[in-house]
Biotite code that builds the C-alpha atoms (Angstrom):
import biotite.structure as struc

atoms = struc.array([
    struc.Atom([8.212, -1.518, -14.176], chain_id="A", res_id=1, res_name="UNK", atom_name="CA", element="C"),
    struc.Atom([5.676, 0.971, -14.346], chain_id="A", res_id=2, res_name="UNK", atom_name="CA", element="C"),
    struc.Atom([5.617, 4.100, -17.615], chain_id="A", res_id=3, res_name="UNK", atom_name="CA", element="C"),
    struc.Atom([8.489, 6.233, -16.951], chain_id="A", res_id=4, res_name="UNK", atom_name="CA", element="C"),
    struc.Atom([6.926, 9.324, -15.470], chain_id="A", res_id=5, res_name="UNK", atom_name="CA", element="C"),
    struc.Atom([6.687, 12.933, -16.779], chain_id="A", res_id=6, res_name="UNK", atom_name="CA", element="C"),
    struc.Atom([8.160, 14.541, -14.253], chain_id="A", res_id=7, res_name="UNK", atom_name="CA", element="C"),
    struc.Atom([11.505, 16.243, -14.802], chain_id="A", res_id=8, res_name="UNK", atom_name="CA", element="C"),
    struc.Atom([14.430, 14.886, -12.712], chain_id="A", res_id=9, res_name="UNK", atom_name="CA", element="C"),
    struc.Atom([16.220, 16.570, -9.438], chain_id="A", res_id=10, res_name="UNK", atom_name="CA", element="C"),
    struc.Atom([19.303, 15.748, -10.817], chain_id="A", res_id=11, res_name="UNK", atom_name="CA", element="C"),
    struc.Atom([20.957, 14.603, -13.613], chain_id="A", res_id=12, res_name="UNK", atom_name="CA", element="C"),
    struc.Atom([24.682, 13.335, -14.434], chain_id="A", res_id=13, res_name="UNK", atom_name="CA", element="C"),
    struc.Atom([26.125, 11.884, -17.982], chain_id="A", res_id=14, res_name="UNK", atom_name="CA", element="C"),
    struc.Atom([28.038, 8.833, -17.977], chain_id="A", res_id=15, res_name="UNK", atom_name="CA", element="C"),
    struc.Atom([28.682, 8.676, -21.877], chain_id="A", res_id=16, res_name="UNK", atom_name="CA", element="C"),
    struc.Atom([31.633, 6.624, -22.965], chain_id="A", res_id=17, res_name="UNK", atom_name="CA", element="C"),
    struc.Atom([32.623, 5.564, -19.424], chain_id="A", res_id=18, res_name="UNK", atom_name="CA", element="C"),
    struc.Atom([32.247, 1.631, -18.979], chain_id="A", res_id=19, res_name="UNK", atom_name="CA", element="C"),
    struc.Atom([31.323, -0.393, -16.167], chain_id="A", res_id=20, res_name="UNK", atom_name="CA", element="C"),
    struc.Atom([31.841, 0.414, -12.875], chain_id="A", res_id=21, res_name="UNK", atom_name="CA", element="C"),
    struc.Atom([32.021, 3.926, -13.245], chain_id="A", res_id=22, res_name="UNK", atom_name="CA", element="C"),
    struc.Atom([28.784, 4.882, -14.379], chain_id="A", res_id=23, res_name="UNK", atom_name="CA", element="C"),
    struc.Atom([27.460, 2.879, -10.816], chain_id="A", res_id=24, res_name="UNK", atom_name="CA", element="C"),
    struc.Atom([30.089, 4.861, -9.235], chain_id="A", res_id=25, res_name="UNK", atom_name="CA", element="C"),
    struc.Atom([29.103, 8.176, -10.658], chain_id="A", res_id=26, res_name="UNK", atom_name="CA", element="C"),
    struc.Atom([25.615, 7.243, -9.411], chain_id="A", res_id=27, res_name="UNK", atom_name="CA", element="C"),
    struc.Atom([26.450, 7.023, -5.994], chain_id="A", res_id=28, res_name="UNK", atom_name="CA", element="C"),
    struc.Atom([28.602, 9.924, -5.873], chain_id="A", res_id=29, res_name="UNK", atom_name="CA", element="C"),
    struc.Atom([25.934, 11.502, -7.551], chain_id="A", res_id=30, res_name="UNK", atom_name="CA", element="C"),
    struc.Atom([23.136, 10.331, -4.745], chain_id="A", res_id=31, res_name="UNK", atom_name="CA", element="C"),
    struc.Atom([24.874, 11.151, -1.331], chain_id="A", res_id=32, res_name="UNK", atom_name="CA", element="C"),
    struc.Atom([24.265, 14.695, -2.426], chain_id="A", res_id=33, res_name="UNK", atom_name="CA", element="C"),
    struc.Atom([20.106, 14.106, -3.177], chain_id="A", res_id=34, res_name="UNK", atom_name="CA", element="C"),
    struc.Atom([17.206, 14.233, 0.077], chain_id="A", res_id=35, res_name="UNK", atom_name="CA", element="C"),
    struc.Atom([15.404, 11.506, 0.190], chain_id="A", res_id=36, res_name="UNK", atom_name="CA", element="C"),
    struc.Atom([12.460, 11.034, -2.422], chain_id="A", res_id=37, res_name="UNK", atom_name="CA", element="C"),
    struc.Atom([14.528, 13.160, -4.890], chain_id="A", res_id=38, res_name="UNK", atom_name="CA", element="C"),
    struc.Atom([15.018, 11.117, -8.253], chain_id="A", res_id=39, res_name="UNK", atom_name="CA", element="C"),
    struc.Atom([18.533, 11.472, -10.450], chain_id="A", res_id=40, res_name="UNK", atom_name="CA", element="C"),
    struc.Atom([18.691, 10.722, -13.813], chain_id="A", res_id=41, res_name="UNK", atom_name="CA", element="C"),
    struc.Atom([21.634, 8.718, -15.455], chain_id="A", res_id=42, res_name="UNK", atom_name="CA", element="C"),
    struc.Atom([22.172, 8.779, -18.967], chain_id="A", res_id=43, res_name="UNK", atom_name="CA", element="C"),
    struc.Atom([24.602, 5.863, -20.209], chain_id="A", res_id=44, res_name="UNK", atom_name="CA", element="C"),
    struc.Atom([25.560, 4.284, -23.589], chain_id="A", res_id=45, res_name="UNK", atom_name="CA", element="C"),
    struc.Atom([27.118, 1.460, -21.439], chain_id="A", res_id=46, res_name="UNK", atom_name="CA", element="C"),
    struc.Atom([24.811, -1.577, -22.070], chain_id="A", res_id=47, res_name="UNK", atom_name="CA", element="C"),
    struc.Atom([26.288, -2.713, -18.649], chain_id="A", res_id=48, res_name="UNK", atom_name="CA", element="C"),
    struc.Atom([24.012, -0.261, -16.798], chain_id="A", res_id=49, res_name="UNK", atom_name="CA", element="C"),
    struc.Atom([20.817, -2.802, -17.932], chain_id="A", res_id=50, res_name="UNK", atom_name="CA", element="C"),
    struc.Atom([21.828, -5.364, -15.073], chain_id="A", res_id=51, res_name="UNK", atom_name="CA", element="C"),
    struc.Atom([24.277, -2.830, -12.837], chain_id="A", res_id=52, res_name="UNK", atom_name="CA", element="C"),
    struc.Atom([21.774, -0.372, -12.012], chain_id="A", res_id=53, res_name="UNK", atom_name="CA", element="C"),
    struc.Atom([19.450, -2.524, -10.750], chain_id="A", res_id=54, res_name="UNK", atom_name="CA", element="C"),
    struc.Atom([21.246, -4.357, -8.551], chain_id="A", res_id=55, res_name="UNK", atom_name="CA", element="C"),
    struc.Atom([23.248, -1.391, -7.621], chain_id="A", res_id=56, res_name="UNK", atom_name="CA", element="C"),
    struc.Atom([19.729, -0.034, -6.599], chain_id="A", res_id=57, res_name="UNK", atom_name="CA", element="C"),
    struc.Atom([18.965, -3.078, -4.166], chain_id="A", res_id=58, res_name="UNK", atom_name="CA", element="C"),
    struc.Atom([22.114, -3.120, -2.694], chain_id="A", res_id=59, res_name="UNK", atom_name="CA", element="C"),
    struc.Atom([21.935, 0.519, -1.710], chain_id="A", res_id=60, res_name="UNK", atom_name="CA", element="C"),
    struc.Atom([18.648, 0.975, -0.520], chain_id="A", res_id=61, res_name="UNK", atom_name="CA", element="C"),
    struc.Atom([17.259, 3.197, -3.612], chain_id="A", res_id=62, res_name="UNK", atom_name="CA", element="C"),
    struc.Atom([14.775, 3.002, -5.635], chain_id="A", res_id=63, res_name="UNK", atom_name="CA", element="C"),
    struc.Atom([14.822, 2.034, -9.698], chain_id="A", res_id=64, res_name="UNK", atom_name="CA", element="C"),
    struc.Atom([11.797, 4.270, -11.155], chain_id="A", res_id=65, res_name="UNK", atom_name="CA", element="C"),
    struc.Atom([13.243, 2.568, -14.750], chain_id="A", res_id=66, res_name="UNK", atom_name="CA", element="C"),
    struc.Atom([15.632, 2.305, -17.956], chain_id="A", res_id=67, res_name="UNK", atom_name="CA", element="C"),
    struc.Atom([14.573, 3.174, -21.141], chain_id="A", res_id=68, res_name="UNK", atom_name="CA", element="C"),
    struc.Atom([16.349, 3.203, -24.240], chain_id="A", res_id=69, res_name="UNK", atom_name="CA", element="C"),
    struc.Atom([16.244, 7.032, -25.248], chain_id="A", res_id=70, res_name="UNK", atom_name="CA", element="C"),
    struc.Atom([18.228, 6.645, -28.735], chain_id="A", res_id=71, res_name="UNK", atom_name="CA", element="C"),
    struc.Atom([19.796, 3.498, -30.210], chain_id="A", res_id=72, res_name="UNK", atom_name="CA", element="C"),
    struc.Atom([22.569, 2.215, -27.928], chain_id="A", res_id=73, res_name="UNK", atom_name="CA", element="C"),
    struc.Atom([21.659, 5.217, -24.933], chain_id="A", res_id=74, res_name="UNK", atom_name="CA", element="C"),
    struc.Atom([19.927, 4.455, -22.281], chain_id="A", res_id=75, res_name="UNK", atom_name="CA", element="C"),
    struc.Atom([18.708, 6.600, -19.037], chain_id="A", res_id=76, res_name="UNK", atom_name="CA", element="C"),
    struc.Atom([17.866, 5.065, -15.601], chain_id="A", res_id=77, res_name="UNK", atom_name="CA", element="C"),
    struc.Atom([15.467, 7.002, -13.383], chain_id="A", res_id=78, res_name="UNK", atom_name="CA", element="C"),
    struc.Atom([16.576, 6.591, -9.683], chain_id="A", res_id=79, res_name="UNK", atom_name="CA", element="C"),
    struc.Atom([14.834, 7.922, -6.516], chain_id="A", res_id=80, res_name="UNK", atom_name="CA", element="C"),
    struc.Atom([16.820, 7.988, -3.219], chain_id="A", res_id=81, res_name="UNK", atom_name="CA", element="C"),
    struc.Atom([15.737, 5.873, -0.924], chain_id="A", res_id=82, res_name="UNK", atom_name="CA", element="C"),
    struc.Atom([14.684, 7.066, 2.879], chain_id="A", res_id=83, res_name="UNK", atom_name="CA", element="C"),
    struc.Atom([16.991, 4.435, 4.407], chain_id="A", res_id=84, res_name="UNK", atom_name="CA", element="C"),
    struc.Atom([19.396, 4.609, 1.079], chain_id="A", res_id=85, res_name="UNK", atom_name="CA", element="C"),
    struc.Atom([23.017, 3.743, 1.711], chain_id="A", res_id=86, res_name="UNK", atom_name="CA", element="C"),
])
């Protein structure tokens, strides 16, 4: 994956002490309400959301701009909507 870029989110949500699924859940909930091209944020302290996001993103069509670990044990996941996102 490429740098994570600059550019400040369309969107963001917290998923902070919530364990797998729900932070993948949140996400979609989250997505059916961005255009196309628009890119959500998802912060997470669930290590579950290395692997989930990304196949959560192949499954539905969206892209994974990337993870990085912002503090020890938190992670955010950059995520742009797909045009033909499900």
């Amino acid at each position: 994956m490429d740098a994570m870029p600059d550019t400040p989110p369309d969107a963001v949500i917290d998923t902070f002490g919530r364990l797998c699924p729900v932070p993948i859940i949140m996400t979609a909930k989250r997505m059916r309400g961005l255009a196309a091209g628009q890119v959500l944020a998802v912060f997470s302290d669930d290590r579950g959301i290395l692997e989930d996001m990304p196949l959560w993103c192949r499954s539905s069509r969206n892209e994974l701009v990337g993870i990085d670990e912002v503090a020890p044990g938190e992670w955010r996941a950059l995520v742009r909507k797909g045009a033909h996102a499900r």
